[in-house]
N, C-alpha and C positions, 0 to 999 in steps of 0.2 A: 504494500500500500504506500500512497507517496507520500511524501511530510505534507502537515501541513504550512500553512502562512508563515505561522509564528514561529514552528520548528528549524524551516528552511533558512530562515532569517537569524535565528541565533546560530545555526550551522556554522552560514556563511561569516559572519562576523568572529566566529572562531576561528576560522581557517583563515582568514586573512588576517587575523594576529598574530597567528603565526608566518606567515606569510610574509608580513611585514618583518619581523625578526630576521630572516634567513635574505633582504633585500639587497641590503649594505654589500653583502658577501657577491652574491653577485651580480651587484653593479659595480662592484669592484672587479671583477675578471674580467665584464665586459668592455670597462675602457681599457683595459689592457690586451685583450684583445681585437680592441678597432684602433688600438695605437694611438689613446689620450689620454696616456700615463701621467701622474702629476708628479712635478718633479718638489719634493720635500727637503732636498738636498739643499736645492736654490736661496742665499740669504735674500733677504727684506732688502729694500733699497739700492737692489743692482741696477747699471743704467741701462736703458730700454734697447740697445744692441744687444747687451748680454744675454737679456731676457726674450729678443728676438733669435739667440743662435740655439736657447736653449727648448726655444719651440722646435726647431728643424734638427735637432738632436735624437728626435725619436728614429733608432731604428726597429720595426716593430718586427721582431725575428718570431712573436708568439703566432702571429695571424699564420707565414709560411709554415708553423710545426703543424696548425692543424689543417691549413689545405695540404700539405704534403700528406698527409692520412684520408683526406676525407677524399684527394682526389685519387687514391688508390680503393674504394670500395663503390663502387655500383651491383647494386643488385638486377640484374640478367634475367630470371626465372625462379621459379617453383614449380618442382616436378620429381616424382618418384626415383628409386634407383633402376636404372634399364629404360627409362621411358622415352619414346622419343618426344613427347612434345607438356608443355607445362599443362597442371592444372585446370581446371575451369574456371578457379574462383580468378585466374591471374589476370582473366580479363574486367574485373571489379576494378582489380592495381592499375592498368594501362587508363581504364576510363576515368580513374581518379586523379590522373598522371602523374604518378607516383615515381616514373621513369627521371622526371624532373625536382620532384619535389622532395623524395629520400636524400637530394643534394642537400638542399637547408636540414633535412632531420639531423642527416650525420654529424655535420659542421656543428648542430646546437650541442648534438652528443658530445663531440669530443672537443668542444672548448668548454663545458660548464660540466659536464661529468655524469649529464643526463639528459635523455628527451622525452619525447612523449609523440605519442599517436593518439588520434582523437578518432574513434570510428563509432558512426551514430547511422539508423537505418533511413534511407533515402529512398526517393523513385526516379525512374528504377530500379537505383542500385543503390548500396551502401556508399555513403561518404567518409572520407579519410582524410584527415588535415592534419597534417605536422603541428606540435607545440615546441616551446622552448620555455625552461625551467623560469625566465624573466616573465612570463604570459600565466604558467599554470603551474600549479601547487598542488601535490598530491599527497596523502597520510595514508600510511601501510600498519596492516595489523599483524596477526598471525603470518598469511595471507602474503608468500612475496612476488606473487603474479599480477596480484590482484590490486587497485588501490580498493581502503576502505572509503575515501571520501576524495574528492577531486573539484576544483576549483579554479577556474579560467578569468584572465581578467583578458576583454577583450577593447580594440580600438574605438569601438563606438561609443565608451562610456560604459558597456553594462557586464554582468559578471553571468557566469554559467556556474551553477553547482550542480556534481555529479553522486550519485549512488546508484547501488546496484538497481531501483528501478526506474527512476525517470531524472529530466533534465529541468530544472529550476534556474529560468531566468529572473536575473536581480536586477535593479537600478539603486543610484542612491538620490533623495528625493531633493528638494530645494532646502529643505534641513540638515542634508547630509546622512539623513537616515537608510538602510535599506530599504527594499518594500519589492517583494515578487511581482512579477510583472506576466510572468505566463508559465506555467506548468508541461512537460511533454515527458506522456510515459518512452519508455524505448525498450520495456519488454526481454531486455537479453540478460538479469537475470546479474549482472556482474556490473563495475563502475567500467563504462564502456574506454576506458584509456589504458593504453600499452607505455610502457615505460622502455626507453632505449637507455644500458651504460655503456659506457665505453671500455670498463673493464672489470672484472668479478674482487668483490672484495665482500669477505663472509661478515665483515660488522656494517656491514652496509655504505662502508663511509663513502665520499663522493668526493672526485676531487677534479677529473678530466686532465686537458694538457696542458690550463693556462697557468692554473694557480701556482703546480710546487714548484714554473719555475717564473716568477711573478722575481725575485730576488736579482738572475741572472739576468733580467731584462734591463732591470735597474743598473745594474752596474756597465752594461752598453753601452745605457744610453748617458750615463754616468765618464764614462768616455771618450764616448764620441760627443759632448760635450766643452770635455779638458782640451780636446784636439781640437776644436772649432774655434775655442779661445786661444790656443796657442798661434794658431795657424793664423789668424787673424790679426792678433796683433805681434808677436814674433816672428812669423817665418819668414818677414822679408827684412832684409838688413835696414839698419837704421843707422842715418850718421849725426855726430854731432861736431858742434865748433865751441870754443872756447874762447872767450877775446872778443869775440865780434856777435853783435845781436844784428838782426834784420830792423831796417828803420817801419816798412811797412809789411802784411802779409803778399804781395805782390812783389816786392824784392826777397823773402823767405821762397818762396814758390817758385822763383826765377832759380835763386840759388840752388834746391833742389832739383832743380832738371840738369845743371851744368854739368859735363864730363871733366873742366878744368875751372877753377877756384883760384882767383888771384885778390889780395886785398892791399888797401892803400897803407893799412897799421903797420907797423912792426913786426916783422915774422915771429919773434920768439914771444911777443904776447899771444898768438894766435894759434890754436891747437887744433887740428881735427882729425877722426877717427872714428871708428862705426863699432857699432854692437854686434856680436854674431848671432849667427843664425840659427834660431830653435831647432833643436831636431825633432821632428815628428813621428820618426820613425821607432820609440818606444809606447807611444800613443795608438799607431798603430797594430805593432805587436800584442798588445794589452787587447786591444778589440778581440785581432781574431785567435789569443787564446779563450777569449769568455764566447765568440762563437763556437770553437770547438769544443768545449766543457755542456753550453748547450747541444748542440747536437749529440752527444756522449750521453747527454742525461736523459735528452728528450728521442733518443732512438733514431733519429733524423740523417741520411746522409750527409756527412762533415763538405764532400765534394759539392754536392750542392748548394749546401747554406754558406760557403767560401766563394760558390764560383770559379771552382778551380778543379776541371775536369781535365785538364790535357797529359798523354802520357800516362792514362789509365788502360788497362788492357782489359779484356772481357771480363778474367778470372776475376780480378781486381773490382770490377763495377759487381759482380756479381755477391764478393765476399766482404764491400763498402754496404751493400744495402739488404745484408743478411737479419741484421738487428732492428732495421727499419719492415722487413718483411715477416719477422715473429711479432715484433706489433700489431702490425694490420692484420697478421691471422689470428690474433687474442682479440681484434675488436671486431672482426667477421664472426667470430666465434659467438661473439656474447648479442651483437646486434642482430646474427642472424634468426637466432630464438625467437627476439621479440620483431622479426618482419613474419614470420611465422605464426607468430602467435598472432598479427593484427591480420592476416592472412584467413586464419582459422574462425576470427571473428566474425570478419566481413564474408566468409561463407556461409557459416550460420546464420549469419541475418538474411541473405539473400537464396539460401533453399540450396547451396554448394556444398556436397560431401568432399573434406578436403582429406584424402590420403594421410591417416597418423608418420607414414611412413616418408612423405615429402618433406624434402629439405630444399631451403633457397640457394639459387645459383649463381655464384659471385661470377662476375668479368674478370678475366685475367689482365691485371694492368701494366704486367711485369713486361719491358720493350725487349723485344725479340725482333730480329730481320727473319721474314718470310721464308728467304732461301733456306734459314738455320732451321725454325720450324718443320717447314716442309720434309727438308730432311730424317729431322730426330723421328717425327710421326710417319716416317715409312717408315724407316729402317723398324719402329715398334709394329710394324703391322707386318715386313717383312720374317722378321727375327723372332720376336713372342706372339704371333700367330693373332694378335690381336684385330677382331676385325674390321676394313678400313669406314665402316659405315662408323662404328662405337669414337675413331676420331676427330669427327667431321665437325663435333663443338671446340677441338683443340685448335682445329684449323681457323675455324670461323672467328678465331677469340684473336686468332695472327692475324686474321686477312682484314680483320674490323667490319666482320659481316655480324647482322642484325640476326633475333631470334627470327622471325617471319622469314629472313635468307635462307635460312639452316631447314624451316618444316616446307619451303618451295624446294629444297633441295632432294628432300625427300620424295613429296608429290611428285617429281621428275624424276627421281629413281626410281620410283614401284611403276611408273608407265612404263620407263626403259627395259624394266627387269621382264625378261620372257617367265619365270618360275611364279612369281608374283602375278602376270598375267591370267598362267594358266589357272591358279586358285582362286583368282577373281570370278573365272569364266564356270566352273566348277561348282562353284557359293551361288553364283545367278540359275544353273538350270538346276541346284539340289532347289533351290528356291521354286522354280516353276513347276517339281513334280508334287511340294508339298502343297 
């Protein structure tokens, strides 16, 4: 039965007090992750260059640690082991475009440490909207699949409360008070939201890729800082005289452009000599040791977040992005569940029996040249006997063909195939004697 008025209203006002608690936290990741980090370092009363160099100091190395993960995971399919072609329910995920929009789930997953999927029954199909932990708030009981209570705050001003039977839309009034504005059962039985982590941790704690290293950002940009000061006012030689001052700024400016300096005074009152030149070259040392302690920390290849791929050989790229590739499989691992799980949902709501036994099907993002592929997946079909039909998703993952390429692929094999033929023709007259 649904809440009522009053129950849904005191709900809601609980959960966003808590909600409100856990804000600070991340709105703090999230400027550090869109790169508007505040600098605390900074004294009071610097003059307004300084405090210009120390804006364009950000270099925001946390955004690339999480598109470096996020653009290695695209979900491809759901479909059984042996099958050649996905589910039924998948085409719910296509029309929901999920193909696109799993891109913002991931990224919320892995900069904040969690997402969420929102699936509520629609016509004619179930709907599926990505959340992000800054939007929705969810409280877990026993129950780690499940939320007990769920809570949306959405751009138009009004709020969504979830339980396992219906959806309670809220506003708050010209008083500032709550007040339910419309009630809608949804029948499934469970708080219709999927929770994405980005990695399994048994006390549940949450932490993603920005926060633990929130530290080493600071000290980047904490550098690349000292460098822009240096750089700016030491790195270029400075001269000075001694004996003789300039009568106006236009004889100073004169005298500093000249190659040769002659004065009418006394030579031996008159001194000049320059300051030497900053070296910068410990400032930048200091950078990219703290890039590579990031990337060390953060799983990230060191060659890439340096820019400095040349004179890498295969073996070498391969055993550079080893560490970076048991991440992405520990966050395939833990995301795939819950695409599965929001899978299994939106079947259920829409009359699709989803296979216990279907698993989702990542994209291989790993760069391979054609010819290499090509090769490795004969010689497996040659060598272990493997059949060359069973390869034709390894292929298709090299050649950067589409699921719809791969079941045309098929369609055109069973016409081609004569054995496949004859069974067709076989199935039509068993058909016409019964």
């Amino acid at each position: 039965m649904p809440l009522s008025d009053r129950q849904a209203i005191d709900q809601a006002s609980s959960l966003l007090d808590y909600r409100n608690g856990e804000q600070r936290r991340i709105e703090r990741i999230h400027r550090y992750w869109r790169g508007h980090q505040q600098f605390y370092w900074l004294p009071t009363g610097v003059p307004l260059e300084v405090r210009r160099m120390a804006e364009i100091s950000r270099v925001n190395v946390l955004k690339f640690i999480v598109d470096a993960a996020a653009q290695s995971m695209y979900v491809d399919g759901l479909r059984e082991p042996g099958a050649d072609g996905n589910e039924p329910v998948w085409d719910v995920w296509q029309a929901n475009r999920m193909d696109a929009r799993q891109v913002e789930l991931h990224r919320s997953t892995l900069a904040y440490g969690a997402g969420y999927a929102v699936v509520l029954p629609g016509d004619p199909l179930p709907v599926i909207r990505a959340r992000s932990p800054r939007k929705m708030t969810c409280v877990y009981d026993a129950d780690e699949d499940w939320p007990q209570w769920a809570i949306e705050e959405r751009d138009d001003g009004l709020y969504r409360l979830f339980d396992a039977t219906a959806v309670y839309w809220l506003r708050r009034n010209d008083f500032g008070n709550l007040e339910v504005v419309n009630t809608q059962e949804h029948g499934v039985g469970v708080v219709p939201v999927v929770r994405f982590r980005d990695q399994g941790e048994i006390d549940g704690e949450v932490l993603g890729q920005v926060e633990p290293h929130i530290p080493l950002q600071d000290q980047i940009n904490l550098t690349t800082f000292s460098l822009l000061v240096a750089q700016h006012y030491g790195a270029h030689r400075q001269r000075y005289i001694i004996g003789w001052l300039a009568e106006s700024e236009e004889q100073a400016l004169r005298a500093s452009a000249q190659r040769l300096w002659t004065f009418e005074d006394d030579p031996d009152d008159v001194k000049i000599g320059e300051f030497e030149q900053t070296d910068l070259s410990g400032y930048i040392e200091s950078r990219e040791a703290s890039l590579r302690h990031m990337a060390a920390l953060s799983q990230t290849p060191v060659h890439e977040m340096l820019g400095q791929m040349a004179n890498l050989s295969a073996e070498a790229l391969v055993a550079a992005r080893d560490s970076h590739n048991r991440k992405i499989a520990e966050h395939q691992t833990m995301m795939g569940e819950s695409h599965e799980q929001v899978m299994q949902l939106a079947g259920a709501m829409s009359g699709l029996a989803v296979s216990p036994q279907a698993w989702v099907r990542w994209r291989d993002m790993e760069g391979r040249s054609l010819s290499q592929t090509a090769d490795a997946l004969g010689k497996a079909v040659e060598s272990l006997g493997i059949p060359a039909r069973a390869m034709w998703d390894r292929f298709a993952e090299a050649l950067g063909a589409s699921q719809q390429e791969v079941e045309s692929w098929v369609e055109i094999s069973e016409q081609m195939d004569p054995i496949a033929q004859m069974e067709q023709e076989f199935q039509r007259q068993a058909s016409n004697f019964e």
